[in-house]
Every structure is written in C-alpha cells, then in structure tokens.
C-alpha positions as CSV (number, residue, x, y, z in Angstrom):
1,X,-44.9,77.3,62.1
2,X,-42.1,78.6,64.1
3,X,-41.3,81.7,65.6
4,X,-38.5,83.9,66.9
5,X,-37.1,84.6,69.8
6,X,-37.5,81.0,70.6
7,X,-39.5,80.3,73.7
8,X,-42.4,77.5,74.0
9,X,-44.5,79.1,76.4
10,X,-45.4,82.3,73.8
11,X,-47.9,82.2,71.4
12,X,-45.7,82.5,67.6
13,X,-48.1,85.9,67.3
14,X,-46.8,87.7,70.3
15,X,-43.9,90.8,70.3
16,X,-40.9,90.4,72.9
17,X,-39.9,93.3,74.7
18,X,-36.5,94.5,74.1
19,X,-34.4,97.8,74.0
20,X,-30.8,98.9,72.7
21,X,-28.3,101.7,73.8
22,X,-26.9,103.9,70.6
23,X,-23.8,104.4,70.7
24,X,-24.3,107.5,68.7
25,X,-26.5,109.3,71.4
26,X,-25.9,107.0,74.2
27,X,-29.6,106.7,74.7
28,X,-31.7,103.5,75.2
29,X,-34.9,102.4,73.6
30,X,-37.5,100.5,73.8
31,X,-39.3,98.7,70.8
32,X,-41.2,95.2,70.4
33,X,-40.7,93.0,67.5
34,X,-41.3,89.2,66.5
35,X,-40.5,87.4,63.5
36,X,-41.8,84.5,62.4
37,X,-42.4,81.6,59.4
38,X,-45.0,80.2,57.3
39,X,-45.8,76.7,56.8
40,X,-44.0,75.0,54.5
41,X,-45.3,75.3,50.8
42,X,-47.2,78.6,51.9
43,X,-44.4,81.1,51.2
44,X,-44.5,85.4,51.1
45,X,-45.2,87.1,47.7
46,X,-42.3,89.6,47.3
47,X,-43.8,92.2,49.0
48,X,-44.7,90.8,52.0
49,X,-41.3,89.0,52.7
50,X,-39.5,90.7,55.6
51,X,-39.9,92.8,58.6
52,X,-42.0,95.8,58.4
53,X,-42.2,98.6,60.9
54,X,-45.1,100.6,63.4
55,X,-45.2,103.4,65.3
56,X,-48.3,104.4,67.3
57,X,-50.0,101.9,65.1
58,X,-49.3,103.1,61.8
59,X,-46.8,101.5,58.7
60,X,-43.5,103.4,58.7
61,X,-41.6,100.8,56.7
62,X,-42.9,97.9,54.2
63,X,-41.5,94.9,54.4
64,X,-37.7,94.6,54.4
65,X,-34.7,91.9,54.7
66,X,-32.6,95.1,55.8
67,X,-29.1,94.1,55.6
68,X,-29.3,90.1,55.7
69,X,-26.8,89.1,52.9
70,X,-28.2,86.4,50.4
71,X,-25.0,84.2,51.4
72,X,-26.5,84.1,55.0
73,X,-27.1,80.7,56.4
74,X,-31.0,79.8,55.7
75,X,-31.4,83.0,53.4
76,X,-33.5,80.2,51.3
77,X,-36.0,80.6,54.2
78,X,-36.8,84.6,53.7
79,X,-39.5,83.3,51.6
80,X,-41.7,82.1,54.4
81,X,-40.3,85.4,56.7
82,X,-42.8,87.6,58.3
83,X,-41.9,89.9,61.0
84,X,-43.3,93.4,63.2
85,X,-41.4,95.9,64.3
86,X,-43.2,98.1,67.0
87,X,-41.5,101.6,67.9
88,X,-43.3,103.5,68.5
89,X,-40.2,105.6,70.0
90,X,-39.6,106.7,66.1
91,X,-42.2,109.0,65.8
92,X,-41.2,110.7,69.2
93,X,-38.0,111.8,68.1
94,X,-37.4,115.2,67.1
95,X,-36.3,114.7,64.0
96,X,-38.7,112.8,61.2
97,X,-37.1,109.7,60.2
98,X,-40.5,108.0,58.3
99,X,-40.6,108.5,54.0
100,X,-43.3,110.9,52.6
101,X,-45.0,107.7,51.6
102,X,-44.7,105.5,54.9
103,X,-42.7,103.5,52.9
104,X,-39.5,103.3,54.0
105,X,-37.2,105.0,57.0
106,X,-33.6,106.5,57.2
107,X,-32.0,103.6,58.7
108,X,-28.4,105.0,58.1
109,X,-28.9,108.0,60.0
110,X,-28.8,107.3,64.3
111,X,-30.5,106.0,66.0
112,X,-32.0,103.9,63.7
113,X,-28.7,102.4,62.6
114,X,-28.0,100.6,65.8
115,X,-31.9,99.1,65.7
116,X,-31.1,98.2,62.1
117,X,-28.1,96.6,62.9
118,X,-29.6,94.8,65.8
119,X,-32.5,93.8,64.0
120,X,-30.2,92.4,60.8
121,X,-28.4,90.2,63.4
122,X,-31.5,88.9,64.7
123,X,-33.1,87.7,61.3
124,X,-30.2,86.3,60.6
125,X,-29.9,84.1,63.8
126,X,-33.9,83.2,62.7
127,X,-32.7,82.1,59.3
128,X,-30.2,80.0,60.5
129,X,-32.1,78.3,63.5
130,X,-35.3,77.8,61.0
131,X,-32.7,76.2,58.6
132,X,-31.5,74.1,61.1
133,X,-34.7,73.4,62.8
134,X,-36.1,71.9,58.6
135,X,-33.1,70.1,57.6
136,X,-33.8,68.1,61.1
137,X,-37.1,67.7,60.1
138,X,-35.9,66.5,56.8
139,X,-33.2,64.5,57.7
140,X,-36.2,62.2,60.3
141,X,-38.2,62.1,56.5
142,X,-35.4,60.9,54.4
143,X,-33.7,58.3,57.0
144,X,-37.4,56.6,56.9
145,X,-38.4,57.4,53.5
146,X,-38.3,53.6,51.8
147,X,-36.7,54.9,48.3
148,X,-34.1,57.0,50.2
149,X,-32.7,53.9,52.0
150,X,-33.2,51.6,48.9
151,X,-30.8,53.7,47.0
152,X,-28.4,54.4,49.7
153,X,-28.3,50.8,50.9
154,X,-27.7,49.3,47.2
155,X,-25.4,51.4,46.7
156,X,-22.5,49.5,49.0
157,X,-20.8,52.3,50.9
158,X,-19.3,52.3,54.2
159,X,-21.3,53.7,57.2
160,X,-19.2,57.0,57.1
161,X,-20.8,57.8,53.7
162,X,-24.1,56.2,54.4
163,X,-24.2,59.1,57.3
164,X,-22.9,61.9,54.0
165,X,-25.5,60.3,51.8
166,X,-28.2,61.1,54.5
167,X,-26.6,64.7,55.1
168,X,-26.9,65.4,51.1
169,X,-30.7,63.8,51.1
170,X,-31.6,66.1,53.9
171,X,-30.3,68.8,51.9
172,X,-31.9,68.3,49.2
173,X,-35.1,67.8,50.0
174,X,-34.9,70.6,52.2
175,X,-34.4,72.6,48.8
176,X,-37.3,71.1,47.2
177,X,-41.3,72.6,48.5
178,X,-42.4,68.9,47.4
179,X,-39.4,67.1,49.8
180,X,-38.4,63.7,49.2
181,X,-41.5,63.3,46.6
182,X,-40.3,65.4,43.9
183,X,-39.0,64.5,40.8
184,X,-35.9,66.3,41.3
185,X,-35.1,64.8,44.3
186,X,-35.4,61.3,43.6
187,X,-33.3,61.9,40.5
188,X,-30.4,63.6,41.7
189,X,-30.2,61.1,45.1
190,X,-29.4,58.3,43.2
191,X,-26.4,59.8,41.0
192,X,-25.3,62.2,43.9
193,X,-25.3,58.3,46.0
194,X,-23.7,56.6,43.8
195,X,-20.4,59.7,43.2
196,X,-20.3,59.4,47.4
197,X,-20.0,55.1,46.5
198,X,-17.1,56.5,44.9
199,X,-15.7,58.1,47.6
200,X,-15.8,61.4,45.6
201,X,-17.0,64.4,47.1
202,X,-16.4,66.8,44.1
203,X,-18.3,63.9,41.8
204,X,-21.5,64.3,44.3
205,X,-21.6,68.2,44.2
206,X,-21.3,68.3,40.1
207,X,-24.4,65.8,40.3
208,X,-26.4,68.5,42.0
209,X,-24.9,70.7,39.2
210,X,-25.7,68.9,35.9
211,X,-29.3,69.2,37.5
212,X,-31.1,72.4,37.5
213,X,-31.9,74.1,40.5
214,X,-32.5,77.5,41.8
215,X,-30.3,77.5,44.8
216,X,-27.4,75.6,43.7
217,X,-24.9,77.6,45.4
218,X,-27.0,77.8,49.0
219,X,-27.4,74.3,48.8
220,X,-23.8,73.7,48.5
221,X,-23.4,75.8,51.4
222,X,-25.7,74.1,53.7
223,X,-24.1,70.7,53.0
224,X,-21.0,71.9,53.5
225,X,-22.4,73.2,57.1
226,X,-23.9,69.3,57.9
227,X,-21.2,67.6,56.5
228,X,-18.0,69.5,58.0
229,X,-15.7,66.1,58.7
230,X,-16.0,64.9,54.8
231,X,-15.2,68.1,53.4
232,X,-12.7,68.8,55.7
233,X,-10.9,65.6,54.3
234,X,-11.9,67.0,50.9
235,X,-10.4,70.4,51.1
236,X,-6.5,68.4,51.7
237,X,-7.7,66.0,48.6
238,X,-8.3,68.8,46.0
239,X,-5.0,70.5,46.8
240,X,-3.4,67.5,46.1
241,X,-5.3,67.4,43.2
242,X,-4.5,70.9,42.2
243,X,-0.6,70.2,42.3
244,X,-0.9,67.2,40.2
245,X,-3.3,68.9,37.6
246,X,-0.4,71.1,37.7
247,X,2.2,69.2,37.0
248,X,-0.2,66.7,34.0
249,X,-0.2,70.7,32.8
250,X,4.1,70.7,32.6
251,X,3.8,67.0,31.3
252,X,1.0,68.1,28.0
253,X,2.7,70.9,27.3
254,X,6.3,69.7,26.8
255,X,4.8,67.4,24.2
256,X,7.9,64.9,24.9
257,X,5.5,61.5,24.9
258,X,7.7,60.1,21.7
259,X,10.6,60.8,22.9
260,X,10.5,58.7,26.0
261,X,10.7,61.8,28.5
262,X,7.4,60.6,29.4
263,X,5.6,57.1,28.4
264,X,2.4,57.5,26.5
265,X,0.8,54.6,28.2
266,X,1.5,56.4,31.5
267,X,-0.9,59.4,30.2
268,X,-3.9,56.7,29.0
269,X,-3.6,54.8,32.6
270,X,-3.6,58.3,34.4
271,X,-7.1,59.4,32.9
272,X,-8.6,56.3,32.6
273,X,-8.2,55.7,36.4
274,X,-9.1,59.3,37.4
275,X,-11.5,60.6,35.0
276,X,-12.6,63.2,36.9
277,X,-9.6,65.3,34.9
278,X,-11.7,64.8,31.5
279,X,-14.7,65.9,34.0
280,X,-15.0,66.4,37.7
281,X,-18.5,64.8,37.4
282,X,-17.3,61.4,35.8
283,X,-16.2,59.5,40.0
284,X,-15.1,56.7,37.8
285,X,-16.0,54.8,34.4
286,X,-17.0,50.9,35.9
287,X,-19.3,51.5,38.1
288,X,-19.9,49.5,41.4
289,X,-23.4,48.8,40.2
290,X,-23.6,44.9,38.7
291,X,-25.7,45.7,36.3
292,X,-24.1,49.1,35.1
293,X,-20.6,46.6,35.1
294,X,-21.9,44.1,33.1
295,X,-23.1,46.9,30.3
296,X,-20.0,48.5,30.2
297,X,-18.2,44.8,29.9
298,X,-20.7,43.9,27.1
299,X,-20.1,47.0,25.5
300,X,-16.6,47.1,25.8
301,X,-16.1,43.3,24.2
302,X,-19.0,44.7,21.1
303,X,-16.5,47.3,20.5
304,X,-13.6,45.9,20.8
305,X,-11.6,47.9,23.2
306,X,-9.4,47.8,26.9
307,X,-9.1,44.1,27.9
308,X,-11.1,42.8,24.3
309,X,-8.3,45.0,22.0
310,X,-7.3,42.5,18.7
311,X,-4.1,40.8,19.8
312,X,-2.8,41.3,16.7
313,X,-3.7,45.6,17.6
314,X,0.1,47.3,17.4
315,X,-0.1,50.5,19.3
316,X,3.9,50.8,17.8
317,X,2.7,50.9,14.3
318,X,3.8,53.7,12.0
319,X,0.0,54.7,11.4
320,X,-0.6,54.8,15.1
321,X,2.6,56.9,16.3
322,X,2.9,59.2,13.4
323,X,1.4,62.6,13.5
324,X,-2.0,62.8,11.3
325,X,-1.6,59.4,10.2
326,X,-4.6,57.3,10.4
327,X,-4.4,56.3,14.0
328,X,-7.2,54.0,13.7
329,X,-7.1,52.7,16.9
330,X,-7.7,54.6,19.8
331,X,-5.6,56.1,22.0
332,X,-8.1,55.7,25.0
333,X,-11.5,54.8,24.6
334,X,-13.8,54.0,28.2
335,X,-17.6,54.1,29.0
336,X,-19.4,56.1,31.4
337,X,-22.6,54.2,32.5
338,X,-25.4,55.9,34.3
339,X,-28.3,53.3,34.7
340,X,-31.7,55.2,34.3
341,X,-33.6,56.1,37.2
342,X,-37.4,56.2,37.1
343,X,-37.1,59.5,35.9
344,X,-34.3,60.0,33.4
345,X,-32.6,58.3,30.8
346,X,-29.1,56.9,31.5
347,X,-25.7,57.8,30.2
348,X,-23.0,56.1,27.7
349,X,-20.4,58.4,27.2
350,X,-17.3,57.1,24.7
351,X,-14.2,59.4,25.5
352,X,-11.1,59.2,22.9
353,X,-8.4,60.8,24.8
354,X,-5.5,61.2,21.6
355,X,-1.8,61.8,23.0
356,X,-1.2,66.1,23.1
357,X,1.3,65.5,20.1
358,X,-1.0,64.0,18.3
359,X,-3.0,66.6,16.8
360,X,-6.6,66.6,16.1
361,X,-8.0,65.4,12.7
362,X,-11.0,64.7,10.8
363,X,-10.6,60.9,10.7
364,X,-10.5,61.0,15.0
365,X,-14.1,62.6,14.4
366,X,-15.1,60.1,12.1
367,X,-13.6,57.0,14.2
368,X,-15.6,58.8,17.4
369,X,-18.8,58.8,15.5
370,X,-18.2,55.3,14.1
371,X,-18.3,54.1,17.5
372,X,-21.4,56.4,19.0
373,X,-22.9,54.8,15.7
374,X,-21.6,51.3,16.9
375,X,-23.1,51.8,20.6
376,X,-26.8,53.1,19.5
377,X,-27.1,49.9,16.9
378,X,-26.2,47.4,19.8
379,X,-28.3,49.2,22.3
380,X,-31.6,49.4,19.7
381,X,-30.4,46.0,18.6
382,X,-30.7,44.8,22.7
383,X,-34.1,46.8,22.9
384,X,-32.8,49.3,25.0
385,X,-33.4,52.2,23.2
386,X,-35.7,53.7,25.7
387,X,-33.1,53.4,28.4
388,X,-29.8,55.4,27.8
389,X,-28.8,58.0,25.3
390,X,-25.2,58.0,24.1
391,X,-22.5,61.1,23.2
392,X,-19.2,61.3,22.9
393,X,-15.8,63.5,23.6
394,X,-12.7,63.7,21.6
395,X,-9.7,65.0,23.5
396,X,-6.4,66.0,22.3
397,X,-4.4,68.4,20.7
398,X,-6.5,71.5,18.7
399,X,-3.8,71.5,16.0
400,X,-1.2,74.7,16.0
401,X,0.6,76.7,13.2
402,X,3.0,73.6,12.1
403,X,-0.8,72.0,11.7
404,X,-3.3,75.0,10.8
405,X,-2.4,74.0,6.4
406,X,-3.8,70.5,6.9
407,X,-6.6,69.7,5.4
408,X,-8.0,67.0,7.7
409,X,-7.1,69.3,10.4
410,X,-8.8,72.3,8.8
411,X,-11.7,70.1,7.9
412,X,-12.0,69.3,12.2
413,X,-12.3,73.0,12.6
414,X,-15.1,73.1,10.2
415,X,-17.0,70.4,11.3
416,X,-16.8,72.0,15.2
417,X,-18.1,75.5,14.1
418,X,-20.6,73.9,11.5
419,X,-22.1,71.0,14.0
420,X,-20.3,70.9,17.2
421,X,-23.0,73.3,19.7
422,X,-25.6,70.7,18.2
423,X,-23.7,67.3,17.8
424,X,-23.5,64.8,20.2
425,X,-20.1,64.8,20.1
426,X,-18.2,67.7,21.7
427,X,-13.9,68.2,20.6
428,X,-11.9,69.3,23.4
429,X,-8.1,70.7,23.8
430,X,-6.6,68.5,26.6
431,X,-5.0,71.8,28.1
432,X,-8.2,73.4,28.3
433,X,-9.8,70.1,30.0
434,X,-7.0,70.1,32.6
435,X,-7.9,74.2,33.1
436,X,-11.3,73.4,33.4
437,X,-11.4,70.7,36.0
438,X,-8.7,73.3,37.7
439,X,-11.4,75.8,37.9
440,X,-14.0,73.7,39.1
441,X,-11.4,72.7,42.0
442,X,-10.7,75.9,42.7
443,X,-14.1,77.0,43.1
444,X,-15.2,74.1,45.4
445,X,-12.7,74.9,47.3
446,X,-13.5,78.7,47.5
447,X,-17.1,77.5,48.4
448,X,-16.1,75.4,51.2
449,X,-13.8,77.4,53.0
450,X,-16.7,79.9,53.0
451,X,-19.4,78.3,54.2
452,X,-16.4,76.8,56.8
453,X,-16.2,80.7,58.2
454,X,-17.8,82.1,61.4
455,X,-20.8,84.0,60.5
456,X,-20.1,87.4,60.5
C-alpha cells in the first residue's frame, strides 16, 4: 500500500537506481533497491520482515532490519516491511562477502558497510514517513468516527485539548490492527479523555498504562511526536512537580505535624487536591462528569465523610491525635469515580491517607474495610452491582523500631504478607508513595525529551 522512495508516477513493485561512494575504497557503486508495505492487517511473518539481498539473481542475505533501532520512529511498522536489494556488484568483488548458506553477508567489513549504513538510513526514513502517512489516515477516521466525538465532546474541554484528545485517538488506533473498532480502543479513549478534561497530561499516559498493550512505550513516543506544544508545557509542569515532591519528602520525614512546624490539615488538603501524588493516574477525585459527581456526592453523604462529617466529629480528640489510639475517624478519606464504559466496569477507590506520625495499625485496616464493606452494600443495595467494583488504599506510616513491639502494628504486618497481593485493599508507606510518583515523573520525562530529539 505504499512504497519507498516516494514518487506517484512508479509502480510500488519497481527498484530505483542508486549508487554510493565508500569511503573506505573510494569507489562508487551501483545497486537497485525498493522497499515497500503491506496492507494494513496483512503483516510479515518473522522471516519475511525486512530487506533481503540479490546478486545476479540469486538470495545473498534473508530478510534483515540491519541496524534500524527498535526506538526508531514507526519501528511498529517493520511488520508490514518488505524490501529488495539488487547488487549484483557483490558477487564481482574479489573477495567473497556472501555466507556458506546464502544467508547472510559481512556487512561490517567495506564496502558493504557504507551500503549498510545507507540502506539503515533509508528504512528508517520509510518507517517514519509510513508512520506519518497512517496516523494521517487515522486521525481523518477518528475526527469522523461518531463515538470518537461523542466522548471528546461530553467530555467539556477547551479546543486546545479537544485537538490533544484527537492526537491521542489517532495514536491509538493507529496502534490497534482493528482501529477505532476495537475494544481496546474504545476503552482506553474515554479514560485517557477524560485525564486530558483534567488538564493532566501525565493522568492521560498512565491511562494507556493501566491498559495492556504491546507497544506502550512506542506509542508514548509517537504522541509525544504529534503533540509537541502540550508536552512541551508538560515537561516545565513535572519539574515543578519534582521540586515539590521533593520538598512533601523533607515535610514526611521530619514527622513535626504535632508540633505545629507543619499543620496536619495542610497535608489532607495537599493530597486531596492533587491526588496524582497517591497515584499519577488518579487527575482528580470529583470528576467533571454529572453523573460520576452526583455518585461520589451520594456516596460521600452514605458514608459520612468531607463536607457530610458529624458536627459533633473532633479531629482534636485524644483518640484521634494520639499515636495508635483508635483514630476512628479518618484522617482523609475521598472517592475515585470511573463511570463504566461499554466495555469495563467502573472504579470506586476509598483512599485513607493517616498523618506520617501516625503509624499504621490494625484497626486503620479494619476501619478501611468497614467502609469498602459500606460502599459494595449501598451500591448492591442501588442495583448497581454490575457497574463498578470497589478497592481501597491505606496510606501512612509502616511503623519503625519505637513501633515494631505493637501488637496491632505487628498484626498490620501480618495481615499484608498473609492477604495483601490478593485483598482489595493494598497498605502503602507515604514515603514510598511520594518515591513512586517521583519515578513515574522522572521517567515521563526521560521519555519525552527522547522522542523530543533529532533522529539520529
């Protein structure tokens, strides 16, 4: 479907003339060569993917990708990569360059280095314009496709984003061989959508994450190609993110929140308007989505929590500030929503976040449970069983040696070795949450500056 050199007036199953100086033996020569792609859906088997080479009409070389790095722009594509190389000049040389076998030749040895070289450079320029050349393709399907727009448009984001959010869905179906009709696609639009709503780039790529997919990392590459502006604006937000991860990190460990160094409350508002610290994938706990907002408001009132707390709730109490007292009340509780596509269940996530001094027992376990319990017998109570699963994460302080002789502490430990890889609760240490979401930053950012660089 297309072919290499570009040029409309040759039929995709002719060779182009060309020739190359070595700058070995400062002699030129002569070979033909086109390469060209399948139709989509009708990729290679293994050993057909590549170029392979003739001369005088016979195989010298099978099918090779010679030396096209994986990380190469459209490298995705070498699936559907056929290509002919016809020197014939090889077997005229005085020295025999072809395997035993026909297999394979001494590319390292000159000439042939300079043709292999040459030859890399060109496949690579094919990958990239074929890559280009489907996500245009691609990006005509999704900006018509009726579900595309539906979900883009309801999702209430400003023009800038509606163009990312068409960037993205070119990308992905791009990645998929069934397009914009797969199951993937349509899945992982909507949540990737509604992290952009958010205006969170680093929320959208840990959508495409949490999904499984083969090409993750090349399909971060190529949207960070299409969508240069956004993540340009993204790479000065996530260092400023990085220094204040930082400086939370100076904040937990000095432990100082009951001596008024640093106010408690301060910590709770901090993650629960920037949850993406507990997560990078959680853009922000109400959602823009009505009916997502009026879940989380009914659930929040059934439990009794933010703005529905008792009035007569004392977060000053003795059994709330004390270390291992019962602390019955939660430090921070919010909901993470994810309405159910078509295709997947949706989301409610209850996060405890306990203060770092505060160290982790078994009765903040039980208290977490009590409310997963809690949010399953409202939702099978409101029929809507079928609709969203629910989990939970307890975050604190993982005890330390002034701790490790508790009881309820050691009976935390237990119950996270015992149940924890199958529960549906998982117990964090709020330094290793804030190290986490570092790493993930760190990594985006690794990514992006990458697929920012010239190709080599």
């Amino acid at each position: 479907m297309y072919a290499w050199p570009e040029d409309p007036r040759r039929n995709h199953a002719q060779l182009v003339s060309e020739r190359y100086e070595d700058a070995e033996t400062g002699q030129t020569y002569i070979f033909q060569y086109r390469l060209r792609f399948t139709e989509e859906k009708k990729y290679l088997m293994a050993m057909e993917r590549g170029v392979r080479v003739y001369a005088h009409n016979r195989l010298a070389s099978f099918p090779s990708m010679l030396g096209v790095n994986s990380n190469a722009h459209g490298f995705r594509y070498s699936d559907y990569l056929d290509g002919i190389i016809v020197a014939d000049f090889i077997d005229d040389l005085p020295t025999d360059y072809i395997a035993t076998d026909r297999s394979d030749l001494r590319w390292e040895t000159p000439p042939l280095a300079g043709l292999r070289e040459m030859l890399t450079s060109e496949i690579q320029k094919a990958l990239g314009k074929f890559a280009d050349k489907r996500m245009e393709e691609n990006a005509e399907k999704v900006s018509a496709d009726p579900y595309t727009k539906q979900v883009i448009e309801s999702a209430d984001i400003p023009e800038h984003r509606k163009k990312t959010a068409l960037k993205f869905a070119a990308a992905l179906a791009t990645s998929e061989p069934q397009g914009i009709a797969s199951d993937y696609y349509k899945t992982t639009i909507k949540e990737v959508v509604s992290s952009l709503g958010h205006g969170d780039i680093v929320a959208a790529i840990n959508k495409l994450a949490s999904q499984p997919h083969p090409d993750l990392a090349q399909l971060v590459t190529e949207i960070t190609r299409s969508t240069k502006r956004e993540f340009d604006e993204f790479l000065k937000f996530a260092h400023v993110r990085l220094r204040g991860i930082d400086g939370l990190e100076k904040i937990v460990k000095s432990q100082d929140f009951r001596q008024g160094k640093c106010e408690e409350k301060e910590l709770q508002r901090l993650f629960a308007k920037n949850p993406w610290l507990i997560n990078p994938s959680f853009s922000q706990f109400l959602t823009s989505d009505e009916r997502e907002s009026v879940l989380a408001g009914q659930l929040a009132k059934h439990l009794q929590i933010g703005a529905y707390a008792p009035r007569k709730y004392d977060p000053k109490a003795a059994t709330e500030r004390q270390p291992l007292a019962s602390n019955r009340r939660p430090d921070l509780v919010f909901l993470i929503t994810s309405e159910p596509s078509d295709h997947a269940k949706g989301r409610v996530i209850v996060v405890e976040l306990k203060a770092p001094n505060t160290p982790l027992h078994s009765d903040h376990l039980d208290q977490l449970e009590d409310y997963i319990r809690d949010v399953e017998k409202w939702r099978d109570t409101q029929g809507r069983a079928a609709q969203f699963d629910v989990c939970g994460e307890l975050i604190g302080s993982l005890g330390g040696p002034a701790y490790k002789s508790n009881q309820k502490v050691q009976r935390l430990e237990s119950r996270i070795q015992k149940d924890g890889p199958h529960a549906q609760w998982r117990v964090r240490d709020i330094a290793d949450v804030l190290a986490d979401t570092k790493v993930v930053h760190k990594e985006l950012i690794a990514t992006f500056e990458k697929a920012r660089a010239p190709e080599p």
